[in-house]
N, C-alpha and C positions, 0 to 999 in steps of 0.2 A: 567436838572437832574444832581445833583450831584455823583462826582466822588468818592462811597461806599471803592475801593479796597486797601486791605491792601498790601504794597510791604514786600517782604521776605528779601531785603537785608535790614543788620542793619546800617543805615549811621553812628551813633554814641555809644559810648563805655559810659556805667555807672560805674564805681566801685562800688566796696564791698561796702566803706565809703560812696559813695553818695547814692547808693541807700536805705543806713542805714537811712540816714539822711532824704531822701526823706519819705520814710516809718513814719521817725515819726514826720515827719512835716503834712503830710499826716493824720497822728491816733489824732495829738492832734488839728490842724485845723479845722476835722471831713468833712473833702471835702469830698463832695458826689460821691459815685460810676461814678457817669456818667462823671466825667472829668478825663481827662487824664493828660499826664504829659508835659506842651508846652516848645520845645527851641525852640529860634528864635534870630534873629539878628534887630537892630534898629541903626537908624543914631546917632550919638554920640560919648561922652565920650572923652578921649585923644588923641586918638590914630584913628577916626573914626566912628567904629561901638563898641553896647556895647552888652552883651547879654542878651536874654529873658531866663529867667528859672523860671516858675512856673505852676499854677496848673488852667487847665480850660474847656472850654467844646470844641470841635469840628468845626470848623470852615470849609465854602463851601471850601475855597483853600490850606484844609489842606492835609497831606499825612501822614497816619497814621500807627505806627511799635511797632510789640511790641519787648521790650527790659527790660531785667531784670524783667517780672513779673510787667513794667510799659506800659499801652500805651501813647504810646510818640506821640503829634503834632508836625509834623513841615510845616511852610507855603512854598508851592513850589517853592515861590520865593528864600525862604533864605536858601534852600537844599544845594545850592553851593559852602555856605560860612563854611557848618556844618559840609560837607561830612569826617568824619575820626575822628571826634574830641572827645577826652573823659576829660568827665565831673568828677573829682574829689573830695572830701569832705575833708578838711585838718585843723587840730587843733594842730597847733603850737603855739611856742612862740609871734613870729610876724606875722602871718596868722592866722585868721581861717575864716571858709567860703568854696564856692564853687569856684574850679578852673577849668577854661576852658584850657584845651590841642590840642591847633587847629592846625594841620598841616600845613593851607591853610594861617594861618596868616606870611604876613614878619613881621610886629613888633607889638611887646604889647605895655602895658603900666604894670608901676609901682602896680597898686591897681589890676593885673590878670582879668578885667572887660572887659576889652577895647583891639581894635584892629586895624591894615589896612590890608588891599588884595592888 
C-alpha cells in the first residue's frame, strides 16, 4: 500500500518569478490537473548531481507538499539533497532560466544546473 500522506513542512522555497513562470509554462503546455510539480536530483552534470524540475504525475516513492498553490513531488530519496533550497526564475542579460539556491550544495557549477554534496 502506498504511502497517501501529505507532509506540512515545506522543504523548498518557490519565488514570486518561478512560480510565475511555472504557472505559465503550466497554462500554455495544458498539463493536466493531475500532475503536480517534480524537483528531484540525478547523477550528472559538472559538478555531480544536475537537477530535476518539471511537470508530472505522482510516483509510489514520492512525498508530496503543497507550496505556492503548486503540488510539488519530491522522491524520498533525493529529500536530502533539496531540503532548504529555493528555486528562482531569472531574466537577465547573461542568465535566464531556473536557478537553484541549495544551501546543501559545496560547489556549483557555471551553467547554476549542477552541483556536489
Amino acid at each position: 500500500m502506498s504511502d497517501t500522506k501529505q507532509t506540512t513542512l515545506q522543504p523548498l522555497n518557490l519565488t514570486a518569478g518561478a512560480v510565475e513562470q511555472l504557472q505559465r509554462i503550466k497554462a500554455e503546455q495544458n498539463v493536466p490537473d493531475d500532475h503536480g510539480l517534480r524537483v528531484g536530483v540525478k547523477g550528472g552534470g559538472c559538478s555531480g548531481f544536475s537537477y530535476i524540475l518539471g511537470f508530472d504525475v505522482k510516483k509510489e516513492q514520492d512525498q508530496t507538499h503543497e507550496i505556492n498553490g503548486f503540488t510539488v513531488f519530491i522522491e524520498k530519496a533525493h529529500a536530502l539533497y533539496l531540503l532548504g533550497i529555493e528555486i528562482d526564475w531569472v531574466n537577465g542579460l547573461n542568465n535566464r532560466g531556473f536557478v537553484f539556491n541549495n544551501p546543501n550544495a559545496k560547489d556549483t557549477c557555471g551553467c547554476g544546473t549542477s552541483f556536489s554534496v
